[in-house]
C-alpha positions as a Markdown table, in Angstrom:
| # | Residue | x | y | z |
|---|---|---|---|---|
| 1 | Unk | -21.1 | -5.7 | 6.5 |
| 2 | Unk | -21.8 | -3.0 | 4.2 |
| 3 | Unk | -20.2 | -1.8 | 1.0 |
| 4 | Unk | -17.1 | -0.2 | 2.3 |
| 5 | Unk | -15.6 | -3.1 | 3.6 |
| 6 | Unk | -17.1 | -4.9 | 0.8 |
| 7 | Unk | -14.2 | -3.0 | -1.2 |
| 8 | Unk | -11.6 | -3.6 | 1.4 |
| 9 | Unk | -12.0 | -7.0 | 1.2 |
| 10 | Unk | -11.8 | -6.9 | -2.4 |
| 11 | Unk | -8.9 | -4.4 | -2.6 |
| 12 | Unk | -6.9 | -6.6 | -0.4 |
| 13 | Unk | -6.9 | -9.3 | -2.8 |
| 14 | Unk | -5.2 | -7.3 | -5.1 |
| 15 | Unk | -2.2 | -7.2 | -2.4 |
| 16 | Unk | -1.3 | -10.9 | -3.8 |
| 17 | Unk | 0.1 | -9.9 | -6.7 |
| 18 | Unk | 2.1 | -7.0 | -5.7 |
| 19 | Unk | 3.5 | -9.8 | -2.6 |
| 20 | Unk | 4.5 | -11.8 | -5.7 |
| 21 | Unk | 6.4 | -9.6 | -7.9 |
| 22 | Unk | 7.5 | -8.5 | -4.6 |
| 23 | Unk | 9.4 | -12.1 | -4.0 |
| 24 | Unk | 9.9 | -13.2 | -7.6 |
| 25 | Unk | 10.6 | -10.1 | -9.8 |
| 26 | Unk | 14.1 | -7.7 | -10.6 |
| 27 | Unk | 14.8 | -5.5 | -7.8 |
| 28 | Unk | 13.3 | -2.7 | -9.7 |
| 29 | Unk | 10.0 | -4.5 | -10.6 |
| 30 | Unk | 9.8 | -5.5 | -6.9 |
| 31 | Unk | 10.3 | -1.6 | -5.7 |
| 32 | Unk | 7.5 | -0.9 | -8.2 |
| 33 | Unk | 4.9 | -3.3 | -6.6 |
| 34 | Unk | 6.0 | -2.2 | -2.9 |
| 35 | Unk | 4.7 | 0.8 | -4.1 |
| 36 | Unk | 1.6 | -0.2 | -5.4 |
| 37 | Unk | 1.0 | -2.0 | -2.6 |
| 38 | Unk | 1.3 | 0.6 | -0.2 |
| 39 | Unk | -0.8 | 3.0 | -2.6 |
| 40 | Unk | -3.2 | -0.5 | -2.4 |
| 41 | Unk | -3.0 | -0.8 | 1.9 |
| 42 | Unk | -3.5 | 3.2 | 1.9 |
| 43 | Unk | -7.1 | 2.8 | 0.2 |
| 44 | Unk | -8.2 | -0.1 | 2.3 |
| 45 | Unk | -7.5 | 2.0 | 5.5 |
| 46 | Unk | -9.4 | 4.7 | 4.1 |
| 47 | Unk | -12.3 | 2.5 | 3.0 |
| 48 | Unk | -11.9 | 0.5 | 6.3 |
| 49 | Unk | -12.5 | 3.9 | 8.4 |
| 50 | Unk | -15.2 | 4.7 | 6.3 |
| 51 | Unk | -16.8 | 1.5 | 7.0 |
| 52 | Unk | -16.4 | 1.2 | 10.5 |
| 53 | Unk | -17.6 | 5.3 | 10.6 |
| 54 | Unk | -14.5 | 6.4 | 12.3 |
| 55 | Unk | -13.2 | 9.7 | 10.9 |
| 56 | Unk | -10.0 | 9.2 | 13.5 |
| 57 | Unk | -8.8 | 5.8 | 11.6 |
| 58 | Unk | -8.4 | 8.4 | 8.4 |
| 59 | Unk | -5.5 | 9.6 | 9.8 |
| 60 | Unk | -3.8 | 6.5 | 10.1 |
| 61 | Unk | -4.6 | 5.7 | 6.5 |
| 62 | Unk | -3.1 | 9.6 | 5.2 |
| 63 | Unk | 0.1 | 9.1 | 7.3 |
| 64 | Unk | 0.5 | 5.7 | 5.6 |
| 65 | Unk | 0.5 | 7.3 | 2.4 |
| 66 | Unk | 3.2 | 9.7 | 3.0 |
| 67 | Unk | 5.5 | 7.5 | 5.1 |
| 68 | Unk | 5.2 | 4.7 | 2.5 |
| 69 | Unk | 6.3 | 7.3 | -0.5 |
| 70 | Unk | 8.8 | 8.6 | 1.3 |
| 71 | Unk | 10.3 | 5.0 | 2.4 |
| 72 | Unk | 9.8 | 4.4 | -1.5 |
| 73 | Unk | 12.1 | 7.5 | -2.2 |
| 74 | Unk | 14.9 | 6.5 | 0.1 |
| 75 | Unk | 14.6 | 2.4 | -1.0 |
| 76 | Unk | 15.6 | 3.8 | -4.6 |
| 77 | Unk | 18.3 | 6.5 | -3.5 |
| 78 | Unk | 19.7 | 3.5 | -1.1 |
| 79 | Unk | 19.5 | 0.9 | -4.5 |
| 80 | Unk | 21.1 | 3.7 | -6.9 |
| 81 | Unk | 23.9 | 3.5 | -5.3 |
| 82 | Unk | 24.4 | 0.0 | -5.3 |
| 83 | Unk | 23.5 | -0.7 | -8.7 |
């Protein structure tokens, strides 16, 4: 093992408390850490590709980033409206 997935492993511990306010929290609060935790999953791919020295599983990691923001964007259009 060397550092990067060192920091994966640590990042993904920080996925526990989004999951929580994800299941216990206001809708709002819970939209709020779905968001961190794809910002938080995003930077664990990245340090995961890094650590396994595959420049192809970046990709995976920058489409993640933009597919979670824009799920993000259409989960608070679609609760707007039924608020």
């Amino acid at each position: 093992m060397n550092v990067w997935l060192w920091g994966a492993t640590a990042l993904l511990l920080g996925l526990v408390p989004c999951g929580w306010l994800a299941l216990r929290a206001s809708r709002v609060d819970a939209l709020v850490a779905l968001q961190t935790a794809g910002t938080v999953v995003t930077l664990v791919l990245l340090l995961l590709a890094e650590g396994f020295n595959r420049a192809a599983y970046t990709g995976v990691a920058l489409i993640l980033a933009f597919v979670s923001f824009v799920g993000i964007l259409v989960i608070a259009r679609f609760m707007g409206r039924h608020v």
